[in-house]
FIBALO-254858 format. One record per residue (C-alpha): residue in one letter; x, y, z. Coordinates in pm, 1 decimal. Layout:
SITE   aa       east      north         up
SITE    a          X          Y          Z
...
REM end
This chain:
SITE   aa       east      north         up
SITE    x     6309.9     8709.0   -17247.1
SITE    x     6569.3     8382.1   -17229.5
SITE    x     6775.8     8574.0   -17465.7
SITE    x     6781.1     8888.3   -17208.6
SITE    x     6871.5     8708.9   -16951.1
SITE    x     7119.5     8537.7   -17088.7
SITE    x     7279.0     8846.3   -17220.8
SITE    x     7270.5     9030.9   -16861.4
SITE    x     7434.0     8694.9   -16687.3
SITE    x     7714.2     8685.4   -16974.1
SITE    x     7919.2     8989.8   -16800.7
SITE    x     7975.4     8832.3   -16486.2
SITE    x     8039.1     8496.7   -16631.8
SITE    x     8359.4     8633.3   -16814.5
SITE    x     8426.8     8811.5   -16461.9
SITE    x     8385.0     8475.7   -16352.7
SITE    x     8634.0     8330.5   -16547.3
SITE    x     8915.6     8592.4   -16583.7
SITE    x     8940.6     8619.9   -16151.8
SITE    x     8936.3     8204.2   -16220.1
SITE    x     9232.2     8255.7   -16457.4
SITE    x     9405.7     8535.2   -16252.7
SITE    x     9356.3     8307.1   -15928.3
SITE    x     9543.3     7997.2   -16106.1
SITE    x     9746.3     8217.0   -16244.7
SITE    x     9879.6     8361.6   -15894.0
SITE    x     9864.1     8027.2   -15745.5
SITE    x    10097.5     7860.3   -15990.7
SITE    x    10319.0     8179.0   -15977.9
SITE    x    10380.9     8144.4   -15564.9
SITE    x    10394.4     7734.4   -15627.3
SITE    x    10681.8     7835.7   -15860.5
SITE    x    10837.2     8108.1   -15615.0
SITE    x    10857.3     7878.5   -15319.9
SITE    x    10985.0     7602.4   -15554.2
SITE    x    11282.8     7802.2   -15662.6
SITE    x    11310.1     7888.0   -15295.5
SITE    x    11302.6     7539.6   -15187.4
SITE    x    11528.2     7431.5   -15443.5
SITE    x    11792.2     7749.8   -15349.8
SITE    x    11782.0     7587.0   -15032.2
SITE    x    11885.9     7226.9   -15150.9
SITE    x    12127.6     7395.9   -15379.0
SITE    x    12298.1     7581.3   -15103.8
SITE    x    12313.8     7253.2   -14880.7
SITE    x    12424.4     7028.8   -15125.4
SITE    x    12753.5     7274.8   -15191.0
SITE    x    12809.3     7317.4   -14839.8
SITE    x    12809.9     6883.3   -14796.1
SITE    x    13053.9     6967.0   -15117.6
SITE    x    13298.6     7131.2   -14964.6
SITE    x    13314.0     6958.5   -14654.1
SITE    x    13360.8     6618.1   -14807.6
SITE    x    13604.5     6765.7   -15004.7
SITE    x    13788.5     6935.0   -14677.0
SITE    x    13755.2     6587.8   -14531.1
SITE    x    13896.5     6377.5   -14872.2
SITE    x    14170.8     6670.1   -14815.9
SITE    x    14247.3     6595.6   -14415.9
SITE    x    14273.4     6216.5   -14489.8
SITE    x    14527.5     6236.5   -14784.3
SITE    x    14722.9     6443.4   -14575.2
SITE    x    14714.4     6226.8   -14243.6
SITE    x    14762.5     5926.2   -14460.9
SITE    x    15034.6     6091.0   -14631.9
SITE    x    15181.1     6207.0   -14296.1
SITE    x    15129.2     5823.5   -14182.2
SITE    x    15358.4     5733.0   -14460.0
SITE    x    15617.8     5968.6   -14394.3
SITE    x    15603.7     5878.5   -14043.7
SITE    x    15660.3     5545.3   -14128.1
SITE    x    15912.9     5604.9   -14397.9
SITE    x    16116.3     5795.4   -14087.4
SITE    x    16087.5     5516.7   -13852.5
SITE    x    16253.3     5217.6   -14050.9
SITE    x    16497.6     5482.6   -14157.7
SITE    x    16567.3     5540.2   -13808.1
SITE    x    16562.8     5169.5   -13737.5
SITE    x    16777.7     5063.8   -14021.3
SITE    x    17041.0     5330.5   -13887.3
SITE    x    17124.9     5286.5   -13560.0
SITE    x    17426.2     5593.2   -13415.0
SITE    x    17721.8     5441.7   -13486.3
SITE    x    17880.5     5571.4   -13090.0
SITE    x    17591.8     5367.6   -12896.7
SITE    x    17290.4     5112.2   -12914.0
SITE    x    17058.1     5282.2   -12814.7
SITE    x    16684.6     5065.1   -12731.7
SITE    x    16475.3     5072.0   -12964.0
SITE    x    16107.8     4939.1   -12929.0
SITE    x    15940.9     4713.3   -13158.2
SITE    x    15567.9     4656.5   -13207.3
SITE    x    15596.8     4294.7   -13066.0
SITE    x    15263.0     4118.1   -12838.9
SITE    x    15229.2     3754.4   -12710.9
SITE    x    14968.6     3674.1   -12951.2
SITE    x    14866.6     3320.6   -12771.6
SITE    x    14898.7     3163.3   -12473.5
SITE    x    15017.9     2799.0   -12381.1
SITE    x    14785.2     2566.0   -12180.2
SITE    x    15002.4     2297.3   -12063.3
SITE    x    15019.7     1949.1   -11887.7
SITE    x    15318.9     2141.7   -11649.4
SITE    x    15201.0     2309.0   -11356.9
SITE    x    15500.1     2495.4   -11273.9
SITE    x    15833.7     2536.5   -11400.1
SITE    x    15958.3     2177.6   -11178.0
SITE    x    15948.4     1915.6   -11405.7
SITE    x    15934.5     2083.8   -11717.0
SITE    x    16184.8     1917.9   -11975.9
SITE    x    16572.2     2096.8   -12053.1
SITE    x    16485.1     2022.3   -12416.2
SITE    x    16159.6     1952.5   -12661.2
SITE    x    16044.8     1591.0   -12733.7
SITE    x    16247.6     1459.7   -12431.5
SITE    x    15826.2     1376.8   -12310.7
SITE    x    15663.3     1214.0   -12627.3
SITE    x    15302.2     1248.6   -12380.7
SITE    x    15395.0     1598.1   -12265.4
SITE    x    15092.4     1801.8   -12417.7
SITE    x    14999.7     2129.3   -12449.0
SITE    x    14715.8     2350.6   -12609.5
SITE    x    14765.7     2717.6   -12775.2
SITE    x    14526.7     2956.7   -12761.3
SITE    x    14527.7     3212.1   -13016.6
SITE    x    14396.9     3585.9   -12934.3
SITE    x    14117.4     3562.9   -13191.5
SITE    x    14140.7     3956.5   -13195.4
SITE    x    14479.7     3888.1   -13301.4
SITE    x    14489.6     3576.9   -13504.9
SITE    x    14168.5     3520.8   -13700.9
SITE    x    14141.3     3132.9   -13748.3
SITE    x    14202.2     3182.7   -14082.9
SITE    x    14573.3     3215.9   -13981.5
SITE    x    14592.6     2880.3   -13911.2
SITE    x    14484.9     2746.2   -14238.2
SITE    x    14708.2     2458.0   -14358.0
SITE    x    14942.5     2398.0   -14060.7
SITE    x    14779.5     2091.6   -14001.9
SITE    x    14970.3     1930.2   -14315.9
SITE    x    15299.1     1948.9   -14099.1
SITE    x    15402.6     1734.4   -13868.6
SITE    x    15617.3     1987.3   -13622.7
SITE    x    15630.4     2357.5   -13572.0
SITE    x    15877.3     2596.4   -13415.6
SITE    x    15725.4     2794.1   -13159.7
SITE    x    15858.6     3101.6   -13028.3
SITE    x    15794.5     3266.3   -12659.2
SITE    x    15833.8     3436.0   -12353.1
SITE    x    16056.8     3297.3   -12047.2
SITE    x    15780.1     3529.7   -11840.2
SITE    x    15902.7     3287.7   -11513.4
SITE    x    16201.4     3415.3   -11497.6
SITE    x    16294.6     3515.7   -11159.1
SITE    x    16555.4     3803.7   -11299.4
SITE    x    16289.9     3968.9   -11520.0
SITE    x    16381.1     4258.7   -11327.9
SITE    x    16681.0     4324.6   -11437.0
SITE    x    16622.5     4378.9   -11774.9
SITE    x    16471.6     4689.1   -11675.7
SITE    x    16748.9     4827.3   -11592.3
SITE    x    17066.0     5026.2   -11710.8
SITE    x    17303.3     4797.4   -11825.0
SITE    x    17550.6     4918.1   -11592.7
SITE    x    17316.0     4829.4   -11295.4
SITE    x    17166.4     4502.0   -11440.0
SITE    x    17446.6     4271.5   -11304.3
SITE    x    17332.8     4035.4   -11581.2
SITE    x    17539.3     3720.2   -11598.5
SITE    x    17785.8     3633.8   -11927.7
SITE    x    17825.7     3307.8   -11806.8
SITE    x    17565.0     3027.3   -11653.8
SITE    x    17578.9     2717.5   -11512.8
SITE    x    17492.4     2400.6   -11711.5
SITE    x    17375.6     2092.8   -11584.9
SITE    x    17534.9     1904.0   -11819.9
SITE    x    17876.7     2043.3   -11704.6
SITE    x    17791.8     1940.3   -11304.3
SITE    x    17791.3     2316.6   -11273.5
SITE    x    18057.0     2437.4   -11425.4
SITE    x    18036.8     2739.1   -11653.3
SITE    x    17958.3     2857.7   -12017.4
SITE    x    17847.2     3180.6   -12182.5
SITE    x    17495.4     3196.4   -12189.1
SITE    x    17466.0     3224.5   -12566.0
SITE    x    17669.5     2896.8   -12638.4
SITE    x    17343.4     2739.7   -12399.7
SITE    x    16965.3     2771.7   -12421.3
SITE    x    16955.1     2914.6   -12097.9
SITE    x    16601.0     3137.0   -12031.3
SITE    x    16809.8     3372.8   -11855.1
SITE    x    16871.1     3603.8   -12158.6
SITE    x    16959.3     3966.6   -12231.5
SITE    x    16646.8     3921.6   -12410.4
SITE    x    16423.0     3635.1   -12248.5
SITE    x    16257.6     3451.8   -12573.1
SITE    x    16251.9     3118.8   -12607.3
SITE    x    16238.5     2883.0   -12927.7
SITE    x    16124.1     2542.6   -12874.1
SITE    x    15993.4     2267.5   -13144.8
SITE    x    15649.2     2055.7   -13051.7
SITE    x    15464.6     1782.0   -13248.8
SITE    x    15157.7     1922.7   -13409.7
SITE    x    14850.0     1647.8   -13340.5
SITE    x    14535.8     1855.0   -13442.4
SITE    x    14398.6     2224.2   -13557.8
SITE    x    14033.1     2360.7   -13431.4
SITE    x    13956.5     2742.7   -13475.6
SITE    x    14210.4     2944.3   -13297.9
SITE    x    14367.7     2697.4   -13125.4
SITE    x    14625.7     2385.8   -13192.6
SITE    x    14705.5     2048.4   -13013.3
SITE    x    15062.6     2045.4   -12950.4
SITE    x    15274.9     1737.1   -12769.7
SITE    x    15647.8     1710.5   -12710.5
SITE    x    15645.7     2015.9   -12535.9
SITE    x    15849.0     2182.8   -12306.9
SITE    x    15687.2     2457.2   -12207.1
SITE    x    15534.6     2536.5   -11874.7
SITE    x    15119.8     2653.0   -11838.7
SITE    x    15063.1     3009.2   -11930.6
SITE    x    15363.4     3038.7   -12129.5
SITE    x    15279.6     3344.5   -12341.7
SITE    x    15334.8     3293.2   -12730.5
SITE    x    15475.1     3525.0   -13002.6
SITE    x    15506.3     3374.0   -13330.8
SITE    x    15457.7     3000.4   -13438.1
SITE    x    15649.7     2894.0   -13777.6
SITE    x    15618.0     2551.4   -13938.9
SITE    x    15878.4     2295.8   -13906.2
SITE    x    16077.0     2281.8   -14242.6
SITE    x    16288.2     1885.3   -14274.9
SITE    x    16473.4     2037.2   -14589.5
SITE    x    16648.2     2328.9   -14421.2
SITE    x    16572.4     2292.0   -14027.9
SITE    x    16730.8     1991.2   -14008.6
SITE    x    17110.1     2066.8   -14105.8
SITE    x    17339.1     1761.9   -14198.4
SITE    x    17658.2     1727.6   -14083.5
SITE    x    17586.8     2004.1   -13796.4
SITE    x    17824.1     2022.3   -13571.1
SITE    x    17813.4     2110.7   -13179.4
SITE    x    18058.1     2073.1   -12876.3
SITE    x    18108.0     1696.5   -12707.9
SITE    x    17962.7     1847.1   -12354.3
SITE    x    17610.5     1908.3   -12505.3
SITE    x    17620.8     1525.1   -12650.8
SITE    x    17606.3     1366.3   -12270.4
SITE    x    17203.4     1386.4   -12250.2
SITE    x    17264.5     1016.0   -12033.6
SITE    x    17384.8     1205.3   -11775.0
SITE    x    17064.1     1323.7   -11693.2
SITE    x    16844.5     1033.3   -11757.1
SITE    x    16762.9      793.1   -11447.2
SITE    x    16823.8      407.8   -11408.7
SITE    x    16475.7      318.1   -11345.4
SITE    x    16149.3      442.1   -11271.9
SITE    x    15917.0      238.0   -11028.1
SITE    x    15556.5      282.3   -10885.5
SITE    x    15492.9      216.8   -10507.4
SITE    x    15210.7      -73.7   -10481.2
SITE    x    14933.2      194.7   -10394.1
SITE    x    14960.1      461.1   -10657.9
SITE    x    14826.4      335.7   -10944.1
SITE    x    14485.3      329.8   -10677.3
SITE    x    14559.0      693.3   -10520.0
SITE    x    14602.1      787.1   -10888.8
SITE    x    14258.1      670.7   -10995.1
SITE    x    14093.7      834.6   -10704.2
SITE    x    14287.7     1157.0   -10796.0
SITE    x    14131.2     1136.7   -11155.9
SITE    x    13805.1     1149.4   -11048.9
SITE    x    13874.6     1532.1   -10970.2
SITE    x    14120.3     1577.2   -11228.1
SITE    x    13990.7     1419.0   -11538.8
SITE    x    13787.9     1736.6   -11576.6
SITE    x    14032.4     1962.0   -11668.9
SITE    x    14266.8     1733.3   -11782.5
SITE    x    14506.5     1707.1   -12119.2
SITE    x    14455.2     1277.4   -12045.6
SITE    x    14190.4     1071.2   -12132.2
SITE    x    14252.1      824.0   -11840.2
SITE    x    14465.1      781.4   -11530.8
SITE    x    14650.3      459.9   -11698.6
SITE    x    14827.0      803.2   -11946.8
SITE    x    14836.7     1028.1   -11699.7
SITE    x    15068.4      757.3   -11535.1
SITE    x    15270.2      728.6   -11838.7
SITE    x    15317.2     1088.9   -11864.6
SITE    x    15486.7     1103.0   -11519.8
SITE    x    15683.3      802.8   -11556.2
SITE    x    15865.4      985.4   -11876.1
SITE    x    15840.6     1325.7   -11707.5
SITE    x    16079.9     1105.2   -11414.3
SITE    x    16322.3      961.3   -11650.2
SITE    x    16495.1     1220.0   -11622.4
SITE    x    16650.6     1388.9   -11321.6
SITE    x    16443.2     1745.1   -11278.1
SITE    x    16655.1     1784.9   -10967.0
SITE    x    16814.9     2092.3   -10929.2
SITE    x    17261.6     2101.4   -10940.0
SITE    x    17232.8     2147.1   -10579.8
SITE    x    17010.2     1884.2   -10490.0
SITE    x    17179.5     1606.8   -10698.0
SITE    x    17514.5     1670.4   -10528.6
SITE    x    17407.9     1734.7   -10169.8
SITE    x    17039.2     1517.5   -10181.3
SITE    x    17043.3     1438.7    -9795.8
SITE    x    17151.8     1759.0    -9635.2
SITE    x    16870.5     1859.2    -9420.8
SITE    x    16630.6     2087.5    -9579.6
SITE    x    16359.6     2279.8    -9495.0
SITE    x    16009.1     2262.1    -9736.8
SITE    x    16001.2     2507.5    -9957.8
SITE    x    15672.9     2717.0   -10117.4
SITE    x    15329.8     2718.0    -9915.7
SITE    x    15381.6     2296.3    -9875.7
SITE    x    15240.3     2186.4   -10203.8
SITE    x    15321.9     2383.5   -10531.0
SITE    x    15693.2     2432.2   -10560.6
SITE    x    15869.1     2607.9   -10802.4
SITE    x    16120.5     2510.4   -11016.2
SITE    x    16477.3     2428.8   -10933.3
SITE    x    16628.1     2558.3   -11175.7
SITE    x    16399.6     2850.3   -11309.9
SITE    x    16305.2     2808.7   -11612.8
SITE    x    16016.0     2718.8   -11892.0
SITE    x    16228.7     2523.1   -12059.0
SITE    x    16640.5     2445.2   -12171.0
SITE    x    16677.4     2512.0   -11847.2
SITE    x    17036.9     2497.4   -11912.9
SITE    x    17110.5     2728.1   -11606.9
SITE    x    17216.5     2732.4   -11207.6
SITE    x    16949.4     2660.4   -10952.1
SITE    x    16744.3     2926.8   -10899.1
SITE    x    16675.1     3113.2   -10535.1
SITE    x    16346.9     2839.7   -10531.4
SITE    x    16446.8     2471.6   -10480.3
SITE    x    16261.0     2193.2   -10588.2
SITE    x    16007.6     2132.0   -10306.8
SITE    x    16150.7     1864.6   -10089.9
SITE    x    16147.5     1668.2    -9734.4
SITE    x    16430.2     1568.5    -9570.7
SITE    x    16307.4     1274.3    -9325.0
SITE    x    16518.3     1167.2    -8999.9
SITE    x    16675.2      847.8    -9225.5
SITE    x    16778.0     1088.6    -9436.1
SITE    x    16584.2      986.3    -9768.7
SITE    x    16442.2     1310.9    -9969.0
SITE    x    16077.7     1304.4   -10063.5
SITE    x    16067.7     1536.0   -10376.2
SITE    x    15747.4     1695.9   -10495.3
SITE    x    15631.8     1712.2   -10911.0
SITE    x    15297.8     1907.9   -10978.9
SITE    x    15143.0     1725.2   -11255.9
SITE    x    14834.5     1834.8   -11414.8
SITE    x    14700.5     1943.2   -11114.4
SITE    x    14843.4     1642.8   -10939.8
SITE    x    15108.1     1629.1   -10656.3
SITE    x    15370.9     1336.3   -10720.3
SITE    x    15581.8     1238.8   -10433.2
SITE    x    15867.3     1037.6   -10532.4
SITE    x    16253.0      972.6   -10428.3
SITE    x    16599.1      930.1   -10607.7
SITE    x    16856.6      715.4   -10505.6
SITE    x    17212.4      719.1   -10515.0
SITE    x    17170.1      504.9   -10823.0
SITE    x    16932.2      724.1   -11006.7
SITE    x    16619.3      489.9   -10905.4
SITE    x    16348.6      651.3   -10873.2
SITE    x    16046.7      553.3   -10695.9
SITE    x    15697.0      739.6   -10674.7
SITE    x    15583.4      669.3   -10342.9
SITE    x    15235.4      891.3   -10364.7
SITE    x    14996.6     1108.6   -10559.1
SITE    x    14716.8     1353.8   -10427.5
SITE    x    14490.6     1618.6   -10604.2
SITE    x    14688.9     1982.7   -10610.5
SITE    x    14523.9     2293.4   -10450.0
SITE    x    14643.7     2426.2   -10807.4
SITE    x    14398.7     2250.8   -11043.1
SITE    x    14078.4     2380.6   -10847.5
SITE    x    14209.9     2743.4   -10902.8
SITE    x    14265.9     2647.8   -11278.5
SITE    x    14005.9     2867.3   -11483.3
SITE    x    14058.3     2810.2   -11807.1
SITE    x    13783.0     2692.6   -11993.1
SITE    x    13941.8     2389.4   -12152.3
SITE    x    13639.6     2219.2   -12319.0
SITE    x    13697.2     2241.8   -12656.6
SITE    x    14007.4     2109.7   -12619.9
SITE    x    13856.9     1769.9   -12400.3
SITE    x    13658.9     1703.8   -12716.7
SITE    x    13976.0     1689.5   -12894.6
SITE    x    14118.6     1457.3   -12614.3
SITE    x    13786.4     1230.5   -12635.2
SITE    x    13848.5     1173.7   -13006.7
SITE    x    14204.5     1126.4   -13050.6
SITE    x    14137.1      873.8   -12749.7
REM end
């Protein structure tokens, strides 16, 4: 009987198995079908990110290619200027620092570099621009050329013009001369066809993206385009020769320089506001600074010839400008701003210097003796907002 039963049950075990079979057999069939699908799919993407990276390795060889040319056309066009006219031509030139220094304003800013052993300055570097790396190894020499903007100038304005309508002046008056005339590229007057200025400053330290400069002549703000290093073996020409006039640096320097009994006191009390944002690490240098600042006569032409014609104050009272209009080398005739002064009923001239954020008063004589009578905190330094205290940690340790 197990045998019969066995034998009826065998039939639908086989059925069993074959719809088993058939079933796997279907299922691995449509696993392969969508498989192949799938992988059509992928296929088809994987040409289509093909082509477009090859469209794209295509579009940048040609704009890189049309870069070049473009390139190629413009130093071509550079290197040959028409022959029947000048014509302007603009090149890819940005200040690339700017100058924070111990001079206010353009009055009392030195004709000529190193004239002010104690006049200081800090650059600031555009990090954007000038990664610190730049800077690398400057520190080994002692000087460095410096090249800038005269961006004080009060004829700016003309050098937007047509030449025609400029009125720009071949000849300027130098100091040196007691006014008399030269053209302006046998002097380093700021008042330029093109207003850039080279000047030479000590170099005392390097942090990051900026460096401690002294010697300067250059006013705060002064915007910076290049900076090379100072080179003894071919800067410094032997033998160089230059005309007898530009020799007579006496005839600007004073006879004496002399404190009134109470400014050394209104000078400490002064330092109390400015020592914050000061280049100085005490009042005692800050003194020193002004006393070689007044060695030399920062009077404009016009005031040293006529010093006791009644005047009236120039500026808003307190910050003047500049009598002769300039940066620095102000090799050049006064400017339409005067020095600010105060003619008194004796008819003695109380002239003003803005110091670091000080305001000197002091007086000439005939003689050339000067005497600094007073000193109060500027208006100016309070609206100074440079952030200068990196640079006081500097000042603190080469105090």
């Amino acid at each position: 009987m197990g045998s019969t039963l066995n034998s009826k049950w065998l039939p639908v075990a086989s059925t069993v198995t074959v719809a088993l079979a058939l079933l796997s057999a279907s299922t691995a069939v449509i696993s392969l079908y969508f498989c192949r699908k799938k992988s059509k799919v992928l296929y088809s993407k994987i040409q289509e990110l093909e082509i477009s990276l090859n469209s794209c390795l295509q579009n940048s060889a040609a704009e890189r290619q049309g870069r070049i040319r473009a390139q190629q056309d413009l130093r071509k066009a550079l290197a040959e200027p028409k022959s029947e006219s000048l014509e302007q031509t603009s090149y890819p030139m940005t200040p690339i620092g700017l100058v924070q220094s111990c001079f206010s304003t353009r009055n009392g800013t030195p004709r000529q570099p190193l004239l002010v052993p104690l006049a200081r300055a800090c650059l600031v570097f555009d990090s954007a621009r000038v990664p610190p790396a730049s800077l690398e190894g400057l520190e080994e020499y002692s000087h460095c050329w410096i090249i800038y903007v005269f961006h004080l100038n009060t004829n700016l304005e003309k050098l937007w013009k047509h030449p025609s309508r400029s009125k720009f002046k071949a000849k300027v008056r130098v100091p040196k001369l007691k006014g008399e005339k030269m053209g302006v590229f046998a002097t380093r007057s700021p008042h330029r066809p093109c207003p850039i200025g080279l000047t030479v400053a000590k170099v005392e330290a390097v942090r990051g993206n900026m460096v401690l400069l002294s010697g300067v002549d250059l006013v705060d703000g002064t915007p910076v385009l290049d900076i090379k290093p100072y080179l003894p073996y071919c800067d410094s020409i032997q033998g160089a020769a230059v005309p007898e006039w530009v020799m007579g640096d006496n005839m600007l320097a004073v006879a004496s320089v002399n404190f009134s009994e109470g400014f050394s006191s209104s000078l400490s009390d002064c330092w109390e506001t400015a020592k914050k944002k000061s280049l100085y690490a005490s009042p005692d240098e800050l003194q020193c600074l002004i006393k070689q600042v007044l060695s030399w006569d920062i009077r404009s032409l016009s005031q040293r010839n006529q010093p006791h014609d009644p005047l009236i104050k120039t500026g808003n009272g307190e910050a003047p400008n500049s009598a002769l209009d300039s940066d620095q080398n102000q090799d050049e005739e006064a400017s339409d701003s005067e020095n600010s002064q105060v003619c008194h009923p004796s008819g003695d001239v109380t002239y003003h210097l803005i110091l670091e954020g000080t305001n000197v008063a002091y007086r000439i004589d005939f003689n050339g003796n000067v005497t600094v009578e007073n000193v109060v905190v500027s208006s100016e330094i309070l609206n100074r907002n440079r952030n200068r205290c990196s640079f006081l940690k500097w000042r603190d340790e080469l105090s």
